[in-house]
N, C-alpha and C positions, 0 to 999 in steps of 0.2 A: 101725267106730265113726264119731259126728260129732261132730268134734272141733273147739272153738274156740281157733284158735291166734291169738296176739297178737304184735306185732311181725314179721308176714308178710314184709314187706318189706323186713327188716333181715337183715344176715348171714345169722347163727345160723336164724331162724326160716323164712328160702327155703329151704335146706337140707331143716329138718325135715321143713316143708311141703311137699318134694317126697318125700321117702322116705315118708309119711303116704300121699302121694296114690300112688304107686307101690305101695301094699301096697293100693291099694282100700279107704280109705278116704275120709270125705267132710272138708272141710277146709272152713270157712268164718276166714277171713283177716281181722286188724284190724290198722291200723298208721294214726298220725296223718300220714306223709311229713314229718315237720318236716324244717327246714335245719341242724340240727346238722352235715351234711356233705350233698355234692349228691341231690337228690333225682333225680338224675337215674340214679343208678347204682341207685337203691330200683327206680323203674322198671323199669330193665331187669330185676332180681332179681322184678319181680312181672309183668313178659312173658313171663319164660321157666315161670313156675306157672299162666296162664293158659292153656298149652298142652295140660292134663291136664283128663280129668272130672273134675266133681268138686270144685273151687274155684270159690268164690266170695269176694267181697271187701267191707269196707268200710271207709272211711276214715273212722275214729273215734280220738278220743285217749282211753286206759282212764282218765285222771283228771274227765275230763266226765260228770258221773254221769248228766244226763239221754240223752244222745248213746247210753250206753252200756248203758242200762237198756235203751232202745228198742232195741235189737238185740239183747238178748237174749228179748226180747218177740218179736220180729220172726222171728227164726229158730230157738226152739225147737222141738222137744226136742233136748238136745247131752249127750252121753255123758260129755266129758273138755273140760276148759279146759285148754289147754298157757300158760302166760306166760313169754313170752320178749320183750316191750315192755318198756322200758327207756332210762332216758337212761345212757350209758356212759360210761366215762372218768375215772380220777380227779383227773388234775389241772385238769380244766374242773368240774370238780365244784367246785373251791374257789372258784371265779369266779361259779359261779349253784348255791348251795344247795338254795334252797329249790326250784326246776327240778326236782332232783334227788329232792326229799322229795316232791314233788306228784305225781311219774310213779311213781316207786317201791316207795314206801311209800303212799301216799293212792292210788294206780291199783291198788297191790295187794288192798288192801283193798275196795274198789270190787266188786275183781271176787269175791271173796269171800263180800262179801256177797248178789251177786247168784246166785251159784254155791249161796248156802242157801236164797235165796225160790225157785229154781227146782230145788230139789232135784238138782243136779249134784254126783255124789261123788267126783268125780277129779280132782287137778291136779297138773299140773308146773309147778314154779316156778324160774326160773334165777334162780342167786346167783354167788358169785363166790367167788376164793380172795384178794382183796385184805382177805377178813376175818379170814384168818391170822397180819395182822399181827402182830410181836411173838415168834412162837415157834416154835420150832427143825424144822428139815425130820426128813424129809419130814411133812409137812400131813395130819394126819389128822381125820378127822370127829370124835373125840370129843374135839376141842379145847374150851373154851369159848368164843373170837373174841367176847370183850366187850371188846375196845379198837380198834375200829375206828379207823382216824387220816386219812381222809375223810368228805367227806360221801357219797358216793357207798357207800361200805362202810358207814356207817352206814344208809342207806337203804334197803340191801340185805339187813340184820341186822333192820331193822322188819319187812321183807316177811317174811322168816323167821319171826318171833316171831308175826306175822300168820294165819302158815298154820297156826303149831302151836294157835293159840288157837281156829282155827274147824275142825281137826279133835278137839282137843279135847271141844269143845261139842256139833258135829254131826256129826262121823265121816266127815268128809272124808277120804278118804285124800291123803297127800299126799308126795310126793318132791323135796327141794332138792335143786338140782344147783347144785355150785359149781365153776364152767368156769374152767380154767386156760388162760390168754391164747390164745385162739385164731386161728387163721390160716386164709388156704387162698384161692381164689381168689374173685373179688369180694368181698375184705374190706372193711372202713370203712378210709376211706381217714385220720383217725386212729388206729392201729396202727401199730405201729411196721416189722411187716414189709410191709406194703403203702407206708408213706412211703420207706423206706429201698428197693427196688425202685424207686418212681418217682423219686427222688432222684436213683439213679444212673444212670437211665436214661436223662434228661433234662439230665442234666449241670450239675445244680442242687445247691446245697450240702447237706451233710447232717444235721442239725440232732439230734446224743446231747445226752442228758440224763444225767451224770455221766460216769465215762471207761468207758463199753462193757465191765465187767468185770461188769458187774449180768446177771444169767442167769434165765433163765423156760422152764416146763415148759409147750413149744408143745406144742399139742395139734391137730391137723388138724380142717378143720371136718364133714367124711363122717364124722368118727369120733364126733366132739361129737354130731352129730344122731343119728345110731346110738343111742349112750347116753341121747339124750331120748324118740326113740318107746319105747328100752326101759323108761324107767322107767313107763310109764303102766300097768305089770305091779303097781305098787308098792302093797301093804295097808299102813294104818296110818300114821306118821310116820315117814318117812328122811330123811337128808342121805348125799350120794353129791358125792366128788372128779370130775368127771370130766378126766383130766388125762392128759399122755402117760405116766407115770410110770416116767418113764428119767431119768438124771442130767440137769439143766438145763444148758440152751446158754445163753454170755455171747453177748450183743449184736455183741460184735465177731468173733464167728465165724459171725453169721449175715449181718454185713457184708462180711466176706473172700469167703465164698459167690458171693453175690452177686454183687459185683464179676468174681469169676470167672467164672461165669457169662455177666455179661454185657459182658465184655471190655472195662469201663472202670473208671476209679478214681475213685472217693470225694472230695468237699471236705469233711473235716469239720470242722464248728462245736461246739465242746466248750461247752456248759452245764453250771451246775451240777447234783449230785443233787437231784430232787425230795426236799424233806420227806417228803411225804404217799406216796412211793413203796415197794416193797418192791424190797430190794436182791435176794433171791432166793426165788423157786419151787419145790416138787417136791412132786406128789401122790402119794402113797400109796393105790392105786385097787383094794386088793384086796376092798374091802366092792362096789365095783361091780362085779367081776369075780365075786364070790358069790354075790350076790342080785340083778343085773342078769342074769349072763351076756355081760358088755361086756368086754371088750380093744382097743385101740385097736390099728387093723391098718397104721395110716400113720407109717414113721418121721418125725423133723423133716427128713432131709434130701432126702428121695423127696419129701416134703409139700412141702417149700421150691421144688423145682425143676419140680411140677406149678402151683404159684401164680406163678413168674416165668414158665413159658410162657401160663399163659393172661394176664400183663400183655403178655408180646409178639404175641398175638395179637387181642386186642383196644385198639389205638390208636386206631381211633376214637371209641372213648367214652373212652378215660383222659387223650388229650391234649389235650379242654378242660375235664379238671377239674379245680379248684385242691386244693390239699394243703394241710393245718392247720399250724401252724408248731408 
């Protein structure tokens, strides 16, 4: 297939983009490089995809319609649109809203629209499980999630509403995938397991957000991308958990880890709980285990311990980058 994947150069989408390109198919890459976090580590995640036939790239942001039009001009016919571009984060999310609503929800649509003048019937679209706010584990897809309590979950609830309305219309098929906190190595360095790794490795304070008793359904990032090229199988409208879906790890047993691991101790700096946070995690992932044919094969602590060797193995790129507070 030719596949236009968005937010190439972020986490999630290198990943993909490399299992994509590994299965012989063609990849053409969009990512704006913003500074949300160093653009330098985007880089490296888009050096090591240049190494494959087969990818191509452009630096475009999905909410510039002209920008984004002409690349769709420029390099058609394309099989399947994967969206995984996105501004991330919810507590920066209360700080630049509308950031959040322009890339989100307005890029979503964007590409949507462009997805029916050029007769593209496929997408994948990443969501999140911060839209489960509210209601009791494990997280199942036939929730409602009409009380988002970000804006970033709110935006990611447009995207959603966005896909069902232009498959609706024009028979898009289409697959939400709502990713439970993931991790893994070259994460964003706002996550909490990639800070709390540099934290202590560096011997710099550790900065929780409520008392580390808050637990989330890590999910490995080979596993997450797994579950995205699978869903590109998907007829019709889905939404799909993708999540580890084992009981949720608290905070402070991914810190104790850690620490052990890496033979030093923690300074921690206790903040209060986020508002706009969810105190706890856990997907229910047997509708993607059904009709994906997806299980995630990495547990959290095999996952944990391949993510802090590759932060000790690459110090030269991690120790001139700064960390979010």
């Amino acid at each position: 297939m030719r596949i236009l994947l968005t937010g190439a150069a972020g986490f999630i989408g290198s990943y993909t983009a490399e299992r994509l390109l590994r299965a012989g198919h063609e990849v053409i890459g969009i990512d704006n490089l913003n500074d949300y976090y160093s653009p330098s580590l985007k880089k490296y995640r888009l050096q090591r995809l240049y190494q494959h036939q087969g990818f191509s790239f452009h630096c475009v942001d999905i909410s510039d319609w002209l920008s984004l039009s002409g690349v769709f001009e420029l390099i058609r016919p394309i099989d399947a649109v994967i969206n995984l571009a996105a501004r991330a984060g919810v507590r920066a999310s209360l700080q630049s809203p509308a950031v959040y609503h322009h890339t989100n929800a307005t890029g979503s649509l964007y590409l949507l629209e462009l997805m029916r003048r050029y007769e593209i019937g496929r997408y994948v679209l990443a969501s999140t499980s911060s839209l489960y706010a509210g209601t009791p584990l494990p997280f199942t897809e036939d929730r409602p999630v009409n009380t988002p309590i970000s804006p970033y979950a709110a935006s990611k609830k447009a995207a959603e509403m966005y896909a069902y309305t232009y498959h609706y219309h024009y028979g898009i098929h289409v697959a939400v995938l709502r990713y439970f906190t993931v991790y893994g190595p070259a994460g964003r360095p706002d996550m909490s397991i990639f800070r709390f790794i540099e934290w202590v490795y560096r011997g710099e304070p550790l900065q929780l957000y409520g008392d580390g008793s808050q637990s989330r359904d890590f999910t490995y990032v080979e596993d997450v991308a797994a579950g995205t090229v699978a869903a590109l199988s998907v007829r019709g409208y889905e939404v799909f958990n993708i999540g580890g879906g084992k009981a949720p790890t608290s905070l402070l047993e991914a810190i104790d880890h850690i620490q052990k691991r890496l033979g030093k101790k923690a300074h921690i700096i206790q903040h209060p709980f986020p508002k706009a946070d969810l105190m706890h995690t856990q997907a229910e992932i047997q509708k993607a285990q059904n009709q994906l044919g997806w299980t995630p094969q990495i547990d959290f602590w095999t996952g944990l311990d391949l993510t802090i060797d590759w932060h000790l193995a690459h110090r030269d790129l991690l120790d001139t980058l700064p960390l979010p507070s």
